[in-house]
Legacy VTK file of the C-alpha trace (Angstrom):
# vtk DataFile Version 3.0
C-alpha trace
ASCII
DATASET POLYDATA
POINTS 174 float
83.781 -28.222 21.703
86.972 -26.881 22.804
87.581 -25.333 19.067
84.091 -23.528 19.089
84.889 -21.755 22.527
88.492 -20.447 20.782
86.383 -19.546 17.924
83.690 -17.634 19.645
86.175 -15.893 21.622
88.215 -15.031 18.350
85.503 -13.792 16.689
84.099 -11.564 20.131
87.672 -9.999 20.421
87.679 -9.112 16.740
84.390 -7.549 16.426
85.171 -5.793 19.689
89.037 -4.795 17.872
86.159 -3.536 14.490
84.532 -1.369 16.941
85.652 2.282 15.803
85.797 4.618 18.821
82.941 6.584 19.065
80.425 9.387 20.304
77.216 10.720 20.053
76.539 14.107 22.386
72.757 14.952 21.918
72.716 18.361 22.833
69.376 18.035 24.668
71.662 16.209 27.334
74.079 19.105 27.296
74.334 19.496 31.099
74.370 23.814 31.004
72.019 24.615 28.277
72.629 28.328 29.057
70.046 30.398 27.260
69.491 27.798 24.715
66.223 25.897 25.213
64.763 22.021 24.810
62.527 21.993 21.710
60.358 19.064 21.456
57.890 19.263 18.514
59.842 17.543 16.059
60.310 14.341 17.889
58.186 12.378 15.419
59.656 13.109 12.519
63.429 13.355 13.401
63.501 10.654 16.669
64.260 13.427 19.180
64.339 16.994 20.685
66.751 19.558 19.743
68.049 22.656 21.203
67.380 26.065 20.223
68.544 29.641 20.500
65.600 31.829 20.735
66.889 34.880 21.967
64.251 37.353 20.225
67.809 38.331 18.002
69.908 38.850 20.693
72.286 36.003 20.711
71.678 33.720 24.049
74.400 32.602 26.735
76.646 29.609 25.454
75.600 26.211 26.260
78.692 24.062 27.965
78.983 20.875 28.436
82.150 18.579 29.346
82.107 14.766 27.873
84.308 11.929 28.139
85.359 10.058 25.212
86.332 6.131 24.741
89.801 7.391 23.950
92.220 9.909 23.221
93.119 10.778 19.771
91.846 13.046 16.407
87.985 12.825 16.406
86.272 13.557 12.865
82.696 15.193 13.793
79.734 15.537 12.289
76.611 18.129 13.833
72.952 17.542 12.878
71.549 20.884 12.233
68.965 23.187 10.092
68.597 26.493 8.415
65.339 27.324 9.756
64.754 29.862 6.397
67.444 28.552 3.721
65.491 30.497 1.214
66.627 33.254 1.979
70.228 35.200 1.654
70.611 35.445 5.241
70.832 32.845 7.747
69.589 33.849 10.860
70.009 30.495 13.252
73.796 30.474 13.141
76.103 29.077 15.572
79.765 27.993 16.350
81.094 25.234 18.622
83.883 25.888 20.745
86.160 22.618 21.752
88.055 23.259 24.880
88.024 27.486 24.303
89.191 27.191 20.843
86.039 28.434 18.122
86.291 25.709 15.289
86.192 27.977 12.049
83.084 26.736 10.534
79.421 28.028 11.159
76.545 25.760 11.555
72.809 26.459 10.704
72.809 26.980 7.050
71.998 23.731 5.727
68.865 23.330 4.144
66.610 20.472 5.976
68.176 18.401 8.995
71.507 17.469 8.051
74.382 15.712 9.379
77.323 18.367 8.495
80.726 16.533 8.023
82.665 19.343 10.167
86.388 18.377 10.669
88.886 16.937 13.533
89.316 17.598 16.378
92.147 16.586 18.971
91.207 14.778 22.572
94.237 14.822 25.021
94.857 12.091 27.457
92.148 13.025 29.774
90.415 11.843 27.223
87.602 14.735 28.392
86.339 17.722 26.084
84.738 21.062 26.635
81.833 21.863 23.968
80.009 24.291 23.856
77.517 25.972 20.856
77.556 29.609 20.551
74.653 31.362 19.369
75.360 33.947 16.701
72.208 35.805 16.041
69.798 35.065 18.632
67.410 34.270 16.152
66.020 30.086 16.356
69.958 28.827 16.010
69.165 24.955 15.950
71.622 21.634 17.388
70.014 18.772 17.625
73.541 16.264 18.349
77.133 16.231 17.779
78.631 12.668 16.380
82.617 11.986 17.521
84.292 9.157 15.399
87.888 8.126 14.433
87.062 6.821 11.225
86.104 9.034 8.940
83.568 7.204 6.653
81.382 6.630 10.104
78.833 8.568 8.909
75.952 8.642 10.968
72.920 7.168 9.198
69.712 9.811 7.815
66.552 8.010 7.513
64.336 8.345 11.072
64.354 4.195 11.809
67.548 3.460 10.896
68.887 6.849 13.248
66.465 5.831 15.703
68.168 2.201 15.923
71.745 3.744 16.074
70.837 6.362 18.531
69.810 3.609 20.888
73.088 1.952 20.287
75.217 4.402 20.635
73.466 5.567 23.681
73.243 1.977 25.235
69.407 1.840 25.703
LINES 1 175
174 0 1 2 3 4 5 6 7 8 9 10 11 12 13 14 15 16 17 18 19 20 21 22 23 24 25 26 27 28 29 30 31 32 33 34 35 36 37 38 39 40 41 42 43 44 45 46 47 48 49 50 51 52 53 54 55 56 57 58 59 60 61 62 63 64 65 66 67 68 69 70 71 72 73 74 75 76 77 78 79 80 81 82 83 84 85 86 87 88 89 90 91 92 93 94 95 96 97 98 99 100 101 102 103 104 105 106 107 108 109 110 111 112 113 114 115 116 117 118 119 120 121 122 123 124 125 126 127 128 129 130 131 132 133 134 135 136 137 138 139 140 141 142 143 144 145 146 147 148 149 150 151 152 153 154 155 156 157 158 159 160 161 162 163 164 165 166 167 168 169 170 171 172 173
C-alpha cells in the first residue's frame, strides 16, 4: 500500500512538472472593450462570442486589458481571428496588439476563415502581469475572438468546435 501512495504521488507531481505554462485571454472578457463590441452570433459554430470593431470605417478606441500569467518568462502566442472579405485585395478588419505599449509588428485580420495565427514571443517580467490591448486599424468589422499564451511552442491550440470547446473549459477552469 505504502508503494502505491509514493507512486500516485510520483506520477501527480510529474504530470503537474508536464503541465506547460499557459493562457487563454478571450477577448470577450477583456475588462475595457473600448469601442470594440461583444458579437454573439457565431457562438454555435465557433463555441463563443468574439469582439468586433465596427466603427462605420473610422477605427474605434483600443480595447485594454491587464492579465496575470502562471509565470514569468518568453510566451509564444497564437490569436484566433478572420478576414471578414479575404476575397478581396484589401483587408478591411485589421488590427494590431500592443503588449505593455510596445505594437507587435504583425497585423491580424487577414486570414481567411477563423484561424489560430501562430504570432511570435513575447517577454513577461517578474510581475508576471501584461498589458494587451487590440488596436483597430480601419474601423471597418476588425474581428478577435481570443489570444492563447504558451511556453512551448508546439502548444497549439486545437481547431475543430468540440475538441476547442473541451480545452476552452480547461483552460478556463469551468
Amino acid at each position: 500500500m505504502k508503494n502505491l501512495f509514493i507512486l500516485v504521488i510520483l506520477f501527480l507531481s510529474l504530470n503537474t512538472i508536464a503541465q506547460t505554462p499557459s493562457l487563454l485571454v478571450e477577448a470577450e472578457s477583456i475588462d475595457n472593450p473600448g469601442g470594440w463590441v461583444v458579437d454573439q452570433q457565431f457562438i454555435p459554430s465557433m463555441g463563443s462570442p468574439y469582439l468586433l470593431a465596427h466603427g462605420m470605417g473610422e477605427p474605434v478606441e483600443n480595447a485594454v486589458t491587464t492579465v496575470e500569467f502562471p509565470e514569468s518568462g518568453r510566451y509564444w502566442f497564437w490569436v484566433r481571428t478572420k478576414d471578414w472579405v479575404p476575397d478581396r485585395p484589401e483587408t478591411p478588419g485589421t488590427f494590431k496588439i500592443i503588449f505593455d505599449g510596445e505594437e507587435y509588428p504583425e497585423t491580424f485580420g487577414v486570414n481567411e476563415g477563423w484561424q489560430w495565427v501562430r504570432s511570435g514571443r513575447i517577454k513577461v517580467e517578474n510581475s508576471k502581469q501584461l498589458k494587451i490591448e487590440l488596436k483597430d486599424e480601419t474601423g471597418f468589422e476588425g474581428r478577435c475572438d481570443a489570444i492563447y499564451f504558451s511556453k512551448d511552442k508546439n502548444d497549439f491550440p486545437p481547431v475543430e468546435l468540440e475538441e476547442m470547446t473541451a480545452w476552452r473549459k480547461e483552460k478556463l477552469g469551468i
